[in-house]
N, C-alpha and C positions, 0 to 999 in steps of 0.2 A: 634076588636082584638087589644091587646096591639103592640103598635113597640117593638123593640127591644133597651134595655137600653146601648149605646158604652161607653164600658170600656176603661181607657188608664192608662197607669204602669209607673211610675216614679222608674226609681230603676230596673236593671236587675239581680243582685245578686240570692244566691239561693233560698231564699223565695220567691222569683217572681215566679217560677214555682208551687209551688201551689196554685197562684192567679188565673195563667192561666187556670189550671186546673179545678180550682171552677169554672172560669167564662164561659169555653167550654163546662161542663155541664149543665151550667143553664140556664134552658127556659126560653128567653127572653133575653139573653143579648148576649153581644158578645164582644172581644177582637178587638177594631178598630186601639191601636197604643200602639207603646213602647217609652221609654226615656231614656237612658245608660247617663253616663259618658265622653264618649269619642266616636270618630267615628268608632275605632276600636271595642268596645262593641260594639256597636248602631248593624253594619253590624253583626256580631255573632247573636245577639239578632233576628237580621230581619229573616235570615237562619233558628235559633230554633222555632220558632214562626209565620212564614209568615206572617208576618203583618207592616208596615211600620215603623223604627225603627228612632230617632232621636237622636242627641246628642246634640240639642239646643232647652230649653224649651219654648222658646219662639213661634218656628214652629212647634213644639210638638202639643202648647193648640193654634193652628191654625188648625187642622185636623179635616176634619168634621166629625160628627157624633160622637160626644164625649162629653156624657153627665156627667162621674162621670171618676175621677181622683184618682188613688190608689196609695196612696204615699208609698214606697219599698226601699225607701234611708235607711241608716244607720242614729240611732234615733236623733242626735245632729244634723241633717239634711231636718229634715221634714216642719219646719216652713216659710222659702223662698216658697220651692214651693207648698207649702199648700193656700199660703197667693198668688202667682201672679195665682194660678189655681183658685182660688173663686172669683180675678176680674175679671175673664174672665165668672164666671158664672154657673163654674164645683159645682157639688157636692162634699167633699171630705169624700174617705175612707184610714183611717192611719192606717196603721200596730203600733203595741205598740213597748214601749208607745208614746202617742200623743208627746212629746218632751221630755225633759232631765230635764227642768225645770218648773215651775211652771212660769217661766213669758213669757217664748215664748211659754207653752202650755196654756196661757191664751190667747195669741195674736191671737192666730190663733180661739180659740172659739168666741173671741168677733169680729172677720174679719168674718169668715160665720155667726155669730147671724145678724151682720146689714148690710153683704149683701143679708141676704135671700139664703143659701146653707145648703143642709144636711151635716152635719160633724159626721162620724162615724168612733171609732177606734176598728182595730181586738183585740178583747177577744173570739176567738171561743169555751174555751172551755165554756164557759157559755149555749152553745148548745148542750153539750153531755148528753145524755139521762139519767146516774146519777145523773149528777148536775141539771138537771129540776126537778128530781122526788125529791133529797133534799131542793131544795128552797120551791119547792109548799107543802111539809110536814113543813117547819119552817112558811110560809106564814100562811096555813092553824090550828096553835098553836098545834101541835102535838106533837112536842118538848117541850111545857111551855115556862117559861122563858128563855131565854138564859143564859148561863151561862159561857162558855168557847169557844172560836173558834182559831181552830193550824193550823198551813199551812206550813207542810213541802218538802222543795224543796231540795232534798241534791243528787243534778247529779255531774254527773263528762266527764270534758273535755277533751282532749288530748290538750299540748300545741299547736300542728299546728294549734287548731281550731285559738286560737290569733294570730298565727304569719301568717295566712294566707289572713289576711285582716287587716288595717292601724288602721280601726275603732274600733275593736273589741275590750272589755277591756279599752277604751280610755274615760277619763275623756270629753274632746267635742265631741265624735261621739256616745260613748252609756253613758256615764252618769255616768258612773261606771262599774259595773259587774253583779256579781251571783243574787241580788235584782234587779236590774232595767233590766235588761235582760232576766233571766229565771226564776226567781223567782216572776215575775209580776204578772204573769197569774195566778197564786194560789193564790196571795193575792188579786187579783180583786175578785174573787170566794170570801176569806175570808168577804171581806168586803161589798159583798151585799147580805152577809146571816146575818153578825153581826151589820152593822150599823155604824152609825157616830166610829169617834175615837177620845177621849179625848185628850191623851196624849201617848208617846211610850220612851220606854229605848232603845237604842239599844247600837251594838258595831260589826264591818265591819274590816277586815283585809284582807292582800294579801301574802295568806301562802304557796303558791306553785310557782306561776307565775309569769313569771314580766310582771307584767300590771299594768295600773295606777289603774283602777277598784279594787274590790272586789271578789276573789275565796272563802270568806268563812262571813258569816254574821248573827247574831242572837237577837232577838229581845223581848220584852213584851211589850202589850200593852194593856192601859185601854179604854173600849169602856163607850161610855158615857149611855148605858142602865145599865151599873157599871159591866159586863162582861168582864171578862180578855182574855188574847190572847196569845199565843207564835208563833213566825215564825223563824224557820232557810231556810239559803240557802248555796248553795256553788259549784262552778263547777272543785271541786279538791276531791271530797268525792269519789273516787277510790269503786265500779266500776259505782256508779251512780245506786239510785234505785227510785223507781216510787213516783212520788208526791204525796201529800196526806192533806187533807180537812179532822177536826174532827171538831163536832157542837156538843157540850155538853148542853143539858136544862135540866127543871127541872122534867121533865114528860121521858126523855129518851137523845138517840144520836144515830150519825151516821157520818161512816166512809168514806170517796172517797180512792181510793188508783189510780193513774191512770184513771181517769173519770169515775171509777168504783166503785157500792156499794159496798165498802167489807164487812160491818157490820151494820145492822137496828134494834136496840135494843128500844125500845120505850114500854111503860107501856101500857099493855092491850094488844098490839099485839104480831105475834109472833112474833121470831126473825128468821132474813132472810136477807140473803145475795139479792142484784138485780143484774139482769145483762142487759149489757149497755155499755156504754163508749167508748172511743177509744181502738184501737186495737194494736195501734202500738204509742211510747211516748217519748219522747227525753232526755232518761233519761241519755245516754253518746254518742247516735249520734243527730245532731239536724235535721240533714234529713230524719231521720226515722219518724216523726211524718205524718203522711197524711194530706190529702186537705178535706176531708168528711166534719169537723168541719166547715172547712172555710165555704165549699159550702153550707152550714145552714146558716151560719151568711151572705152571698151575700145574699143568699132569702131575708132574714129579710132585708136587705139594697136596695135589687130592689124593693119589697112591698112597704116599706117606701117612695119611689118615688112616686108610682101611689096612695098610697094612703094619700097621703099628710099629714104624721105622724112623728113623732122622730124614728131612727133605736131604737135596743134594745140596744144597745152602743151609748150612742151619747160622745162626747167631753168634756160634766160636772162629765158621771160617771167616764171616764176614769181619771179623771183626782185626783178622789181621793187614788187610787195607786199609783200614780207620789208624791202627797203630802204626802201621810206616806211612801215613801221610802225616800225622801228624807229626813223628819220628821227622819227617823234612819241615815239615816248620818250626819246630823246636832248634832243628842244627843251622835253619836259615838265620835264629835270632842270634844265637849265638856265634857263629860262624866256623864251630868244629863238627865233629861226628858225632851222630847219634846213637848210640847202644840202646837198642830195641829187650823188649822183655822187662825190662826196669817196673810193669807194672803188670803183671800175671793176672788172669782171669780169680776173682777171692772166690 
Protein backbone atom coordinates (compact mmCIF):
# COMPACT_ATOMS: atom_id res chain seq x y z
CA UNK A 1 0.00 0.00 0.00
CA UNK A 2 1.15 3.48 -1.15
CA UNK A 3 2.32 6.03 1.92
CA UNK A 4 1.02 9.05 1.83
CA UNK A 5 2.63 11.84 -0.39
CA UNK A 6 3.16 15.28 2.59
CA UNK A 7 2.33 18.34 0.94
CA UNK A 8 3.62 21.77 2.31
CA UNK A 9 2.32 25.43 0.87
CA UNK A 10 4.62 28.20 0.57
CA UNK A 11 2.19 31.23 0.25
CA UNK A 12 -1.11 31.53 2.62
CA UNK A 13 -3.06 34.00 0.53
CA UNK A 14 -6.36 33.16 -1.07
CA UNK A 15 -5.36 30.50 -3.54
CA UNK A 16 -3.87 28.53 -0.90
CA UNK A 17 -7.19 27.34 0.22
CA UNK A 18 -7.96 25.60 -2.77
CA UNK A 19 -4.76 23.71 -2.62
CA UNK A 20 -5.82 22.73 0.73
CA UNK A 21 -8.83 21.65 -0.25
CA UNK A 22 -7.41 19.37 -3.33
CA UNK A 23 -4.98 18.06 -1.25
CA UNK A 24 -7.68 16.98 1.91
CA UNK A 25 -9.39 15.25 -0.69
CA UNK A 26 -6.91 13.32 -2.24
CA UNK A 27 -6.19 9.74 -1.33
CA UNK A 28 -2.87 9.50 -0.46
CA UNK A 29 -1.76 12.63 0.42
CA UNK A 30 -1.97 15.07 3.01
CA UNK A 31 -1.26 18.62 4.12
CA UNK A 32 1.83 18.27 6.68
CA UNK A 33 2.98 22.22 6.88
CA UNK A 34 2.41 25.87 5.92
CA UNK A 35 4.73 28.83 5.14
CA UNK A 36 3.24 32.72 5.46
CA UNK A 37 5.02 35.89 5.37
CA UNK A 38 5.29 36.89 8.60
CA UNK A 39 4.60 35.41 12.13
CA UNK A 40 1.37 36.97 12.43
CA UNK A 41 0.05 35.10 9.08
CA UNK A 42 1.97 32.00 9.91
CA UNK A 43 -0.38 31.78 13.40
CA UNK A 44 -3.68 32.71 11.43
CA UNK A 45 -2.68 30.17 8.97
CA UNK A 46 -1.98 27.30 11.67
CA UNK A 47 -5.77 28.09 13.27
CA UNK A 48 -7.43 27.75 9.58
CA UNK A 49 -5.68 24.82 8.68
CA UNK A 50 -4.24 22.85 11.85
CA UNK A 51 -1.18 22.12 10.75
CA UNK A 52 2.07 23.54 11.66
CA UNK A 53 2.60 27.01 10.15
CA UNK A 54 6.06 28.73 9.69
CA UNK A 55 7.22 32.16 8.86
CA UNK A 56 10.88 30.94 8.22
CA UNK A 57 11.60 28.88 5.16
CA UNK A 58 14.16 27.64 6.12
CA UNK A 59 12.48 25.41 9.38
CA UNK A 60 9.59 25.14 7.03
CA UNK A 61 11.74 22.60 4.50
CA UNK A 62 12.96 21.07 7.81
CA UNK A 63 9.40 19.50 8.74
CA UNK A 64 9.31 15.91 8.32
CA UNK A 65 7.35 14.25 6.17
CA UNK A 66 7.42 16.55 3.31
CA UNK A 67 7.88 15.36 0.18
CA UNK A 68 6.41 18.03 -2.49
CA UNK A 69 6.44 21.83 -1.89
CA UNK A 70 3.45 23.95 -3.50
CA UNK A 71 4.74 27.24 -4.15
CA UNK A 72 1.32 29.95 -3.51
CA UNK A 73 3.55 33.18 -3.30
CA UNK A 74 2.65 36.07 -5.55
CA UNK A 75 4.24 35.04 -9.34
CA UNK A 76 7.60 37.61 -9.18
CA UNK A 77 8.14 35.38 -6.18
CA UNK A 78 8.29 31.92 -6.89
CA UNK A 79 12.01 31.30 -7.89
CA UNK A 80 13.85 31.80 -4.38
CA UNK A 81 11.77 29.35 -2.91
CA UNK A 82 11.38 27.06 -5.77
CA UNK A 83 15.14 26.75 -6.01
CA UNK A 84 16.12 26.45 -1.88
CA UNK A 85 12.95 23.69 -1.86
CA UNK A 86 14.64 21.46 -4.68
CA UNK A 87 18.04 21.50 -2.62
CA UNK A 88 16.53 20.14 -0.12
CA UNK A 89 15.12 17.47 -2.27
CA UNK A 90 11.24 18.50 -2.43
CA UNK A 91 9.39 18.07 -5.52
CA UNK A 92 8.09 21.27 -6.79
CA UNK A 93 4.31 22.29 -7.71
CA UNK A 94 3.90 26.17 -8.84
CA UNK A 95 0.88 27.85 -9.17
CA UNK A 96 1.08 29.95 -12.63
CA UNK A 97 2.76 31.19 -14.01
CA UNK A 98 6.20 29.26 -13.33
CA UNK A 99 7.75 33.03 -13.01
CA UNK A 100 7.34 36.58 -14.47
CA UNK A 101 10.08 35.89 -16.75
CA UNK A 102 11.71 33.79 -18.98
CA UNK A 103 15.06 33.77 -17.04
CA UNK A 104 14.17 33.05 -13.62
CA UNK A 105 11.37 30.48 -15.11
CA UNK A 106 14.36 28.89 -16.82
CA UNK A 107 16.42 28.88 -13.53
CA UNK A 108 14.24 27.13 -11.70
CA UNK A 109 13.61 24.21 -14.62
CA UNK A 110 17.12 23.71 -15.04
CA UNK A 111 17.65 23.62 -10.71
CA UNK A 112 15.03 20.47 -10.54
CA UNK A 113 16.18 18.89 -14.19
CA UNK A 114 19.97 18.44 -12.43
CA UNK A 115 18.71 17.90 -9.11
CA UNK A 116 16.50 15.08 -9.96
CA UNK A 117 12.75 16.95 -8.73
CA UNK A 118 9.45 16.86 -10.31
CA UNK A 119 8.69 20.39 -11.26
CA UNK A 120 4.88 20.90 -12.14
CA UNK A 121 3.00 24.25 -12.66
CA UNK A 122 -1.03 24.70 -12.06
CA UNK A 123 -2.88 24.85 -15.52
CA UNK A 124 -5.89 22.97 -14.00
CA UNK A 125 -7.95 23.69 -16.42
CA UNK A 126 -6.38 21.53 -18.90
CA UNK A 127 -8.45 18.94 -16.82
CA UNK A 128 -11.82 19.84 -17.44
CA UNK A 129 -13.78 17.42 -19.17
CA UNK A 130 -14.40 19.94 -22.23
CA UNK A 131 -10.87 20.62 -22.90
CA UNK A 132 -10.04 16.69 -22.83
CA UNK A 133 -12.77 15.91 -25.14
CA UNK A 134 -11.38 18.91 -27.52
CA UNK A 135 -7.65 17.99 -27.48
CA UNK A 136 -8.38 14.28 -28.09
CA UNK A 137 -10.71 15.42 -31.27
CA UNK A 138 -7.77 17.70 -32.67
CA UNK A 139 -5.08 14.79 -31.63
CA UNK A 140 -7.26 12.27 -33.15
CA UNK A 141 -7.50 14.74 -36.94
CA UNK A 142 -11.07 15.22 -36.66
CA UNK A 143 -10.65 18.72 -37.01
CA UNK A 144 -8.11 18.47 -40.27
CA UNK A 145 -5.68 20.92 -40.59
CA UNK A 146 -5.67 23.62 -38.17
CA UNK A 147 -6.44 26.66 -39.14
CA UNK A 148 -7.28 29.34 -36.47
CA UNK A 149 -7.07 29.11 -32.69
CA UNK A 150 -8.76 32.51 -30.33
CA UNK A 151 -8.53 32.73 -26.62
CA UNK A 152 -10.65 35.10 -25.16
CA UNK A 153 -10.25 36.20 -21.65
CA UNK A 154 -12.21 39.49 -21.20
CA UNK A 155 -13.16 39.50 -16.97
CA UNK A 156 -13.61 42.11 -15.11
CA UNK A 157 -12.15 43.29 -11.66
CA UNK A 158 -13.21 45.61 -9.00
CA UNK A 159 -10.34 47.99 -8.13
CA UNK A 160 -10.08 46.47 -4.44
CA UNK A 161 -9.20 43.38 -6.05
CA UNK A 162 -5.39 45.61 -6.67
CA UNK A 163 -5.47 47.72 -3.98
CA UNK A 164 -5.88 44.85 -1.71
CA UNK A 165 -2.75 43.22 -2.15
CA UNK A 166 0.99 45.07 -3.00
CA UNK A 167 1.49 42.41 -5.60
CA UNK A 168 -1.23 42.47 -7.68
CA UNK A 169 -0.95 44.44 -11.11
CA UNK A 170 2.76 45.04 -10.07
CA UNK A 171 5.27 44.79 -12.70
CA UNK A 172 7.86 42.52 -9.95
CA UNK A 173 5.32 40.55 -8.24
CA UNK A 174 2.79 39.52 -11.24
CA UNK A 175 4.61 40.53 -14.36
CA UNK A 176 1.98 42.59 -15.46
CA UNK A 177 -1.84 42.15 -15.53
CA UNK A 178 -4.98 40.83 -17.39
CA UNK A 179 -2.14 38.41 -19.85
CA UNK A 180 0.20 37.01 -17.27
CA UNK A 181 -2.44 36.78 -14.68
CA UNK A 182 -5.87 35.73 -15.84
CA UNK A 183 -5.47 35.44 -19.20
CA UNK A 184 -2.80 32.58 -18.91
CA UNK A 185 -4.69 29.89 -18.34
CA UNK A 186 -6.61 30.21 -21.75
CA UNK A 187 -3.58 30.71 -23.72
CA UNK A 188 -1.84 27.59 -22.20
CA UNK A 189 -5.18 25.73 -23.51
CA UNK A 190 -4.46 27.87 -26.87
CA UNK A 191 -1.31 26.59 -27.25
CA UNK A 192 -1.28 22.99 -26.69
CA UNK A 193 -4.04 22.53 -29.21
CA UNK A 194 -2.20 24.88 -31.77
CA UNK A 195 1.34 24.31 -31.47
CA UNK A 196 4.61 25.98 -31.68
CA UNK A 197 4.23 30.08 -32.33
CA UNK A 198 6.18 31.84 -34.96
CA UNK A 199 5.85 35.14 -34.20
CA UNK A 200 2.88 37.53 -32.35
CA UNK A 201 1.66 41.33 -32.86
CA UNK A 202 0.43 42.47 -29.82
CA UNK A 203 -0.53 45.85 -28.04
CA UNK A 204 -1.27 46.04 -23.77
CA UNK A 205 -2.57 49.15 -22.18
CA UNK A 206 -3.70 50.21 -18.62
CA UNK A 207 -7.26 51.73 -19.17
CA UNK A 208 -9.07 51.75 -16.00
CA UNK A 209 -6.60 51.21 -13.11
CA UNK A 210 -3.66 52.37 -11.85
CA UNK A 211 -1.47 49.52 -11.87
CA UNK A 212 1.77 49.11 -13.44
CA UNK A 213 0.26 45.78 -15.15
CA UNK A 214 -2.21 45.63 -18.05
CA UNK A 215 -6.30 45.85 -17.60
CA UNK A 216 -6.70 45.44 -21.31
CA UNK A 217 -4.51 43.54 -23.99
CA UNK A 218 -4.84 42.04 -27.57
CA UNK A 219 -2.95 40.09 -29.71
CA UNK A 220 -2.28 38.01 -33.29
CA UNK A 221 -0.39 35.53 -33.67
CA UNK A 222 1.32 33.32 -36.42
CA UNK A 223 1.66 29.64 -35.51
CA UNK A 224 4.34 28.03 -37.22
CA UNK A 225 1.93 25.05 -38.85
CA UNK A 226 0.98 28.69 -40.77
CA UNK A 227 -2.31 28.99 -38.48
CA UNK A 228 -3.20 32.21 -37.30
CA UNK A 229 -4.59 33.21 -33.80
CA UNK A 230 -6.31 36.15 -31.90
CA UNK A 231 -6.12 36.54 -28.14
CA UNK A 232 -7.75 39.40 -25.96
CA UNK A 233 -7.77 39.92 -22.33
CA UNK A 234 -8.60 42.42 -19.88
CA UNK A 235 -9.78 42.76 -16.23
CA UNK A 236 -11.70 46.14 -16.66
CA UNK A 237 -14.42 44.62 -19.47
CA UNK A 238 -17.38 45.53 -16.93
CA UNK A 239 -19.30 42.85 -16.10
CA UNK A 240 -16.75 40.06 -17.04
CA UNK A 241 -17.93 37.21 -19.14
CA UNK A 242 -16.76 33.48 -19.51
CA UNK A 243 -13.46 32.69 -21.33
CA UNK A 244 -13.56 31.14 -24.40
CA UNK A 245 -11.28 28.63 -26.65
CA UNK A 246 -12.26 28.42 -30.59
CA UNK A 247 -10.15 25.72 -32.79
CA UNK A 248 -10.98 26.35 -36.31
CA UNK A 249 -9.74 23.30 -39.01
CA UNK A 250 -10.31 22.31 -42.06
CA UNK A 251 -12.67 19.37 -41.59
CA UNK A 252 -14.80 21.44 -38.80
CA UNK A 253 -14.36 23.47 -35.11
CA UNK A 254 -15.13 23.88 -31.68
CA UNK A 255 -16.11 26.20 -29.18
CA UNK A 256 -15.14 26.11 -24.91
CA UNK A 257 -16.99 28.87 -23.37
CA UNK A 258 -16.06 28.32 -19.64
CA UNK A 259 -14.48 24.75 -19.75
CA UNK A 260 -17.58 24.10 -21.59
CA UNK A 261 -18.43 22.78 -25.21
CA UNK A 262 -20.65 25.25 -26.36
CA UNK A 263 -20.35 24.33 -30.12
CA UNK A 264 -18.99 20.79 -32.09
CA UNK A 265 -19.60 21.46 -35.46
CA UNK A 266 -17.18 19.11 -37.36
CA UNK A 267 -18.05 17.52 -41.01
CA UNK A 268 -19.81 14.22 -41.04
CA UNK A 269 -20.95 14.54 -37.40
CA UNK A 270 -23.75 15.87 -35.90
CA UNK A 271 -23.65 19.06 -34.41
CA UNK A 272 -23.70 19.20 -30.54
CA UNK A 273 -23.24 20.94 -27.79
CA UNK A 274 -21.06 18.69 -24.72
CA UNK A 275 -21.43 18.97 -21.41
CA UNK A 276 -18.62 19.28 -18.82
CA UNK A 277 -16.56 21.90 -17.56
CA UNK A 278 -16.42 23.90 -14.55
CA UNK A 279 -19.37 25.10 -12.80
CA UNK A 280 -18.38 27.99 -11.40
CA UNK A 281 -15.45 30.69 -13.17
CA UNK A 282 -13.64 33.78 -12.25
CA UNK A 283 -15.04 35.72 -14.74
CA UNK A 284 -15.42 39.15 -12.07
CA UNK A 285 -14.90 37.30 -8.79
CA UNK A 286 -11.57 35.32 -8.63
CA UNK A 287 -12.88 33.15 -5.62
CA UNK A 288 -15.59 31.90 -7.18
CA UNK A 289 -13.72 29.41 -9.30
CA UNK A 290 -13.38 25.81 -7.23
CA UNK A 291 -10.68 23.29 -6.26
CA UNK A 292 -12.37 20.23 -8.55
CA UNK A 293 -9.76 21.17 -11.33
CA UNK A 294 -7.08 21.48 -9.03
CA UNK A 295 -7.87 18.11 -7.33
CA UNK A 296 -7.46 16.47 -10.93
CA UNK A 297 -4.23 18.13 -11.74
CA UNK A 298 -2.83 16.76 -7.64
CA UNK A 299 -3.80 13.27 -8.94
CA UNK A 300 -1.80 13.72 -11.94
CA UNK A 301 1.06 15.14 -9.86
CA UNK A 302 0.84 12.28 -6.81
CA UNK A 303 0.67 9.58 -9.85
CA UNK A 304 3.75 11.22 -11.30
CA UNK A 305 5.63 10.37 -8.06
CA UNK A 306 4.85 6.81 -7.77
CA UNK A 307 5.04 6.31 -11.03
CA UNK A 308 8.15 7.86 -11.93
CA UNK A 309 6.87 9.92 -14.85
CA UNK A 310 6.67 13.88 -15.91
CA UNK A 311 3.30 15.53 -14.40
CA UNK A 312 0.93 16.43 -17.27
CA UNK A 313 2.44 20.13 -16.73
CA UNK A 314 5.73 19.94 -16.27
CA UNK A 315 8.08 23.48 -16.10
CA UNK A 316 9.00 23.29 -20.16
CA UNK A 317 5.09 23.34 -21.07
CA UNK A 318 4.49 26.00 -18.91
CA UNK A 319 6.82 27.92 -19.83
CA UNK A 320 5.57 28.54 -23.30
CA UNK A 321 2.77 30.80 -22.06
CA UNK A 322 5.24 32.93 -20.04
CA UNK A 323 7.19 33.25 -23.62
CA UNK A 324 4.29 34.50 -25.80
CA UNK A 325 2.95 36.80 -23.15
CA UNK A 326 5.88 38.24 -22.81
CA UNK A 327 6.60 37.81 -26.79
CA UNK A 328 3.19 40.48 -26.73
CA UNK A 329 4.82 42.96 -24.40
CA UNK A 330 7.92 43.06 -25.89
CA UNK A 331 5.97 43.82 -29.71
CA UNK A 332 3.46 46.13 -27.57
CA UNK A 333 6.75 48.23 -26.81
CA UNK A 334 7.94 48.21 -29.77
CA UNK A 335 5.19 48.17 -32.08
CA UNK A 336 6.38 45.34 -34.61
CA UNK A 337 6.20 41.56 -34.42
CA UNK A 338 7.56 39.33 -32.11
CA UNK A 339 9.76 36.29 -33.21
CA UNK A 340 9.32 33.78 -30.41
CA UNK A 341 12.24 31.10 -29.63
CA UNK A 342 14.92 34.00 -29.71
CA UNK A 343 15.56 32.55 -26.20
CA UNK A 344 15.73 28.57 -25.80
CA UNK A 345 15.47 26.66 -22.65
CA UNK A 346 19.96 26.64 -21.84
Amino acid sequence: MRRKIGFGIIGTGAITSKHAAAIDELEGAELVALCSSSEKRAGVAQEKYRVKAYADLTAFLLHPGMDVVCICTGSGYHLEPAIEAAKKGKHIFIEKPIEINLERADQIIKACREIGVKLGVVYQNRFSEGYIKLKQAVDEGKLGKLLMGNAYINWFREESYYSSSAWKGSLQGDGGGALINQGIHTIDLLLDIMGEVGSVFGQVKTALYPIEGEDLGAAVVNFKNGALGNITAGTSLYPGYPERLEIYGSKGSVILSAGKIIAWNIKGEENRSVSGGVEDKGTSDPMAIGHSLHLAQYRDFVDAIWEERDPEVTGEKARKSLELIRGIYESSKSGRFYNLGIYPIP
